[in-house]
N, C-alpha and C positions, 0 to 999 in steps of 0.2 A: 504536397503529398506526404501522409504518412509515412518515413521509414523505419521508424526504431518507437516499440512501446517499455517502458519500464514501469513496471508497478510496486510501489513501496507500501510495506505493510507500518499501520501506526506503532507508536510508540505505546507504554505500557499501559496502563491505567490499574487502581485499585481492586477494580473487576476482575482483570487479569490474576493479579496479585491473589485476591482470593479463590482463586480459578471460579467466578461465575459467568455463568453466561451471559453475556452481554449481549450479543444479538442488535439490535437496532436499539435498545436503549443509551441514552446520549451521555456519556462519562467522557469526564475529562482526562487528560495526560495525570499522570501522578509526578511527582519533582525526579525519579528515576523515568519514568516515558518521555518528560524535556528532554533530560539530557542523554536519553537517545535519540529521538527528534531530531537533534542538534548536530551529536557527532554523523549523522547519516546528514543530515542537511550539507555539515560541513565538508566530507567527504564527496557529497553527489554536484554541489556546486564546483567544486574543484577539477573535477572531471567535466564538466557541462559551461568553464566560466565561459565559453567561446559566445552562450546564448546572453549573459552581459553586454558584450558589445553588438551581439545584432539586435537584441532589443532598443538600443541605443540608438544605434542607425536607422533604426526606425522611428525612433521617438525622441527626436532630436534637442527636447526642450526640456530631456529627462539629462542632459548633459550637465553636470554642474559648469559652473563659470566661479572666475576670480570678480575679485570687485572692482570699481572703475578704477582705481589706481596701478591694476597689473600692467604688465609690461605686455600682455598679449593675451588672447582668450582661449578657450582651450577649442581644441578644432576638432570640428564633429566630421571633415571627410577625413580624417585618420579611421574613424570607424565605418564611414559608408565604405571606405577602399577594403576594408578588410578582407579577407577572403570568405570571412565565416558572415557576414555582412548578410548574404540570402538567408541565411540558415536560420532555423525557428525553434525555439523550445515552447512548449505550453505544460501549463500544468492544472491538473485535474484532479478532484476530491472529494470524497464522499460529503455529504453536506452534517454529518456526525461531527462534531465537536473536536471527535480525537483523534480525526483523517484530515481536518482543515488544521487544526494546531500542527500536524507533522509535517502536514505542506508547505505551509508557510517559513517554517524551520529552515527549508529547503530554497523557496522560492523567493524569498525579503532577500537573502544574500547577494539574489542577480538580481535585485528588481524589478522581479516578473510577478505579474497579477495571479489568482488562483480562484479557477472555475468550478462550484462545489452544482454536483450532479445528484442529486436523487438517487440515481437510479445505480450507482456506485454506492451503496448502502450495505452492510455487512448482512449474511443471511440472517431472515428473520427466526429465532428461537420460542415464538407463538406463547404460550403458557408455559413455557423454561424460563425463559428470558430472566433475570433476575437470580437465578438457583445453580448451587452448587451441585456437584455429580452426585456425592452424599444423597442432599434433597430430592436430587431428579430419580434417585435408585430409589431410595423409601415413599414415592409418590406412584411409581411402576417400575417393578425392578425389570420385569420381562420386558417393558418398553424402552429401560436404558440398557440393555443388553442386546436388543435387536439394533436399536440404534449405533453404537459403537461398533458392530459387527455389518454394520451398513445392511441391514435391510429393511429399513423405513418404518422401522414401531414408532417414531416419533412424530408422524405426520399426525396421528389423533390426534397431537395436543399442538396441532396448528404449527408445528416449524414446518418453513419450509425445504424441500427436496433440495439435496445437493445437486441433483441434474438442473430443476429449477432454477436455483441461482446462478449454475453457473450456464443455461442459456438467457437469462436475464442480462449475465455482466456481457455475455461475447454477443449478445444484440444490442448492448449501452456501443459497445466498444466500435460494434459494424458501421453504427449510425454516425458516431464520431470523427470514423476514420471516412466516411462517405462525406462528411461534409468539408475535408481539406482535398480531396481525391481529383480535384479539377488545378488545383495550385501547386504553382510549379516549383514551390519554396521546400525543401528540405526538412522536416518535420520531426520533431523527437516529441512523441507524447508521453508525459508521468502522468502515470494516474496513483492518488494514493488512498488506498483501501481498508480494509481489511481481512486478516486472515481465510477466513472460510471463503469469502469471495472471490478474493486472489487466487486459491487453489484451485474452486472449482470452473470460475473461467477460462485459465489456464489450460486443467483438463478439458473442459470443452473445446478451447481452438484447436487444440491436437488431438483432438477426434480420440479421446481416454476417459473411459466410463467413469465421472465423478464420483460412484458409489463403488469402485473397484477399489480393494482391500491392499492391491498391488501398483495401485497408484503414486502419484506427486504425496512427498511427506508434508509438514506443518513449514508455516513459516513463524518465523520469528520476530518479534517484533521491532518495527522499524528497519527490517533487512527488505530487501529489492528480487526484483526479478527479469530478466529483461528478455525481450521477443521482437522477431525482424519478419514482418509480414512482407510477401511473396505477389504481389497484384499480376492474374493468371489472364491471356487475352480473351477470356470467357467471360470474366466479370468477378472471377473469385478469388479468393484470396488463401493462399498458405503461410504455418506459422512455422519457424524458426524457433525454439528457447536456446539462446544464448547461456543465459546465466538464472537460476533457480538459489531465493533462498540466502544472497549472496549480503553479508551486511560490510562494512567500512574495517578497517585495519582495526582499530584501536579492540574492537570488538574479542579477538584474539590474545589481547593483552589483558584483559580485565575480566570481571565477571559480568556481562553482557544483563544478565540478568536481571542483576539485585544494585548496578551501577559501584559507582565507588565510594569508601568508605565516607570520605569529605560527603557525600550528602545523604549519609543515613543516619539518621537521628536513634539514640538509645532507644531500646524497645522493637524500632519498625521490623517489622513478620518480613522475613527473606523468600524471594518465589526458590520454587519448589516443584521437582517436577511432577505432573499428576499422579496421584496417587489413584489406582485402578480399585476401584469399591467393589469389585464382582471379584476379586482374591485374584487375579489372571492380567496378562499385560494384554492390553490395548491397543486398535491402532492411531495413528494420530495420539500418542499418549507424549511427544517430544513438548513444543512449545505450544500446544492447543490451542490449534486455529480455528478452533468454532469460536473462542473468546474475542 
């Protein structure tokens, strides 16, 4: 059974960088979205190593061994004995490009496989997709206006609703969790997503109008979220947010953003935060998680 979801948002890409919308177009990690990838990988395995050895004791032949001249081989009921030995980690990913690169960052450390899902796919941005806020204002300014101010000017041009996606992810997320709900193993699911997805299914499980102005802010890229769902003797389930938004220590030390100077090449354009084109601050204007 499911008990603990943590949802990580990807790491940067060049899209980001130029604040376009990305939407379900497949962009890769930029050498700054690695090495966030990485320190959240590094940080989220470090807290989860417990799911190393129950993968292990599960998969016994995933144990290394010395070669036939050791003096002993290494012993795999040290990890069936564990105590975390039931206990299960999975991980899950949008099937985009730069939600499986984040994963992995994550999940190669424990040696744990990574399950990429469609249906974890970031919201679609329809005839955006590709454009700057600039572009999307000078194409309809009254439709990037209604849309930032959340009331749906942008569905003409084919994005989809923030309610949509985010009863899209919490019905990815019901089925998921319906298909461990009979097993008696302890369960921590990562899903790792994207921005707008994250938020809006988020909002959806705790029953928070995704189109509310006064809602869950942006996430950031490659930081986490984590949720402890509730299984009610009806059949339903409640959600818990633990932690929102939440990235790794180092994050604090550095400029999370634009990464460290060792891998910014002269010239590279540093992110920035969005600049609002209608003269007026924004909401969702912090790390823009429509991108």
């Amino acid at each position: 059974m499911i008990n603990e979801v943590v949802m990580v948002r990807h790491g940067r890409t060049s899209y980001n960088l130029a604040r376009r919308l990305q939407g379900q177009i497949d962009i890769p990690l930029d050498i700054i979205g690695q090495w966030q990838a990485d320190q959240t990988g590094y940080e989220l395995a470090s807290r989860y190593y417990w799911a190393k050895v129950s993968h292990i004791a599960a998969h016994p032949e995933l144990l290394a061994q010395p070669g036939p001249d050791a003096q002993q081989r290494s012993d795999i009921e040290e990890y069936r004995n564990a105590p975390v030995a039931d206990r299960r980690l999975v991980v899950m990913a949008s099937d985009l490009f730069r939600a499986e690169r984040t994963a992995h960052a994550f999940a190669d450390l424990l040696g744990l496989p990574v399950t990429l899902d469609k249906r974890l796919r970031e919201r679609s941005f329809g005839r955006w997709e590709g454009l700057t806020r600039p572009e999307v204002c000078a194409m309809d300014a009254e439709a990037y206006a209604s849309w930032k101010a959340h009331t749906g000017g942008e569905l003409k041009y084919g994005v989809e609703s923030r309610e949509a996606c985010g009863r899209r992810g919490a019905d990815a997320l019901r089925d998921i969790i319906g298909e461990f709900r009979d097993d008696d193993a302890e369960t921590t699911l990562v899903i790792v997503s994207h921005g707008s997805w994250i938020v809006a299914t988020i909002s959806t499980l705790l029953g928070i109008d995704p189109d509310g102005l006064s809602g869950l802010g942006a996430m950031r890229n490659a930081f986490w979220s984590r949720l402890t769902p509730t299984y009610r003797p009806d059949g339903s389930i409640t959600w818990m947010l633990d932690e929102y938004d939440t990235g790794p220590r180092i994050a604090g030390l550095v400029d999370w953003e634009n990464g460290p100077e060792q891998l910014r090449a002269e010239g590279m354009p540093k992110w920035k935060p969005i600049p609002d084109v209608l003269g007026k601050d924004a909401p969702g204007s912090g790390s823009g998680s429509q991108m």
